[in-house]
N, C-alpha and C positions, 0 to 999 in steps of 0.2 A: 504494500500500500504506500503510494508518495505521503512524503511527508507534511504537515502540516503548513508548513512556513515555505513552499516552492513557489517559484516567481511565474505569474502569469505572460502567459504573449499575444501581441497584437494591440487588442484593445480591453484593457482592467476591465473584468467584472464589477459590479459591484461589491460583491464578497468574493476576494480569491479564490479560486478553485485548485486547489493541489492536483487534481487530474489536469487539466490544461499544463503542456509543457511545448519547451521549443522542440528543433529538431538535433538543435547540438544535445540538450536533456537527454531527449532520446536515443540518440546513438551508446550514451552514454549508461542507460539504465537499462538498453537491449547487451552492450556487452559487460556488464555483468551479470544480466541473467544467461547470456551464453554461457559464459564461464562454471555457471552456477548449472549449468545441465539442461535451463527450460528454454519451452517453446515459444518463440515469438509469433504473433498471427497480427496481420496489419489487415484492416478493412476502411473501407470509407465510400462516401456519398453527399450529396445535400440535405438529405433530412431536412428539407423544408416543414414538412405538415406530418408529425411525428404520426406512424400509424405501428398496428400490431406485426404486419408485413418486417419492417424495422426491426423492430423488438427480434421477433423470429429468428432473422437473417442475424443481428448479434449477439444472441445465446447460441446462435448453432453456429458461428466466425468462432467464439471464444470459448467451447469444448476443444474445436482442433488444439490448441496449446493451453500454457500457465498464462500468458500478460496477452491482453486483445489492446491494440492502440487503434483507436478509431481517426482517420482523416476527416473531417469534415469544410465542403469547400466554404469559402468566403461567399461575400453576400456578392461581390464583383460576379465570381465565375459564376453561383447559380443564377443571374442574370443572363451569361452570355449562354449555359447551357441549356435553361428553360425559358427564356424569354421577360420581355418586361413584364410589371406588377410580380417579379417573382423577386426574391423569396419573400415569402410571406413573414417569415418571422426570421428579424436579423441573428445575425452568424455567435453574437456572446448570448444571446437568448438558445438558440439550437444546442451550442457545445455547451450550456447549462445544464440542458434540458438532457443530453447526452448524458454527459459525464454523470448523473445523477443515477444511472442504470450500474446495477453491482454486476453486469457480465464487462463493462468497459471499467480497463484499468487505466489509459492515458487517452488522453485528445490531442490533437494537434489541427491547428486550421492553417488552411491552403488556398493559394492563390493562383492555381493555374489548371487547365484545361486536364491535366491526366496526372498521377503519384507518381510518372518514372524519377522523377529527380530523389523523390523523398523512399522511393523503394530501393534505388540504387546506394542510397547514404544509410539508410538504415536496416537493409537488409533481413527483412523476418524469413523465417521459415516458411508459412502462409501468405498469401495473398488472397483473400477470401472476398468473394464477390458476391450480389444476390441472383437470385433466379432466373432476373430477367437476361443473364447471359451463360453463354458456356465456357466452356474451357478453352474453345478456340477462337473468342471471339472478345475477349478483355483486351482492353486497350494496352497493359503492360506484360502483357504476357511474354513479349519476345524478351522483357527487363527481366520478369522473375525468372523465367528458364537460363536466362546469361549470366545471374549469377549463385544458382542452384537451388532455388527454390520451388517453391511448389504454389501453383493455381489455385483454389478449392473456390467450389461451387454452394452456398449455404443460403439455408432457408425453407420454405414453404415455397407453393407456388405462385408464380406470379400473379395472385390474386389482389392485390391491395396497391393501390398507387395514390399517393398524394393529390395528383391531377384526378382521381375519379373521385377522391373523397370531394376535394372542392366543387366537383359539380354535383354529386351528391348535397349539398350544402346550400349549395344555388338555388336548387332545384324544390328544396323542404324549406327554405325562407326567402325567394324573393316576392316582393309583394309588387 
């Protein structure tokens, strides 16, 4: 478990979060848990519109190993990747709302379009993705395979997406 008094990155929450770390942290708290024998499993997304789908996908990310570090991107890239009015709820609100799940041991938010840079520095064992892709169709995949890692595919099925609960939502209150 991070310690009480570790320093937040980006943008200070209001209350510190000891899960929130950089990626030099990181590097640093994956090797010595190598050292220490465990499993590192890296997952990430926007979690814009937190649903159970989420949930799913990171209790079944963080059985693969001992420490799950969640990515989650900045409110920038889930702009460029979902479109305007997104995200719905800013990026220290999401990695809040993350980090508050006991299967996620760190966070870390991200500013760009795909993890290669952050998979290749920090190097987990896992790379774990949800439903909505396979094994041959993750964006880092040619990353994790070049330098010995492994893909995993976690979750339920792609039944739950943020974009359907909000029109779900539309749908039951607009007036």
């Amino acid at each position: 478990m991070p310690p009480n008094d570790a320093p937040c990155i980006l943008n200070p929450m209001r209350i510190p979060n000891p899960k929130l770390r950089t990626i030099e942290e990181l590097a640093e708290i994956i090797a010595q848990a190598r050292s220490a024998g465990r499993t590192v499993v890296f997952a990430n997304g926007c979690f814009d519109l937190i649903h159970v789908g989420h949930v799913r996908y990171l209790q079944n990310a963080r059985s693969l190993g001992d420490i799950l570090i969640l990515g989650i991107n900045s409110d920038r890239s889930v702009r460029l990747l979902k479109g305007e009015g997104r995200p719905l709820q800013n990026e220290e609100e999401r990695a809040e709302i993350l980090a508050s799940l006991e299967c996620v041991d760190y966070v870390l938010l991200f500013d760009a379009p795909t993890v290669d840079a952050i998979l290749e520095r920090l190097r987990p064992h896992f790379h774990a993705k949800g439903t909505d892709y396979t094994a041959e169709n993750v964006p880092e995949r040619e990353t994790v395979r070049a330098y010995g890692g492994a893909v995993a595919i976690t979750g339920d099925p792609k039944d739950h997406s943020s974009r359907d609960l909000i029109k779900t939502i539309l749908a039951r209150f607009h007036s």
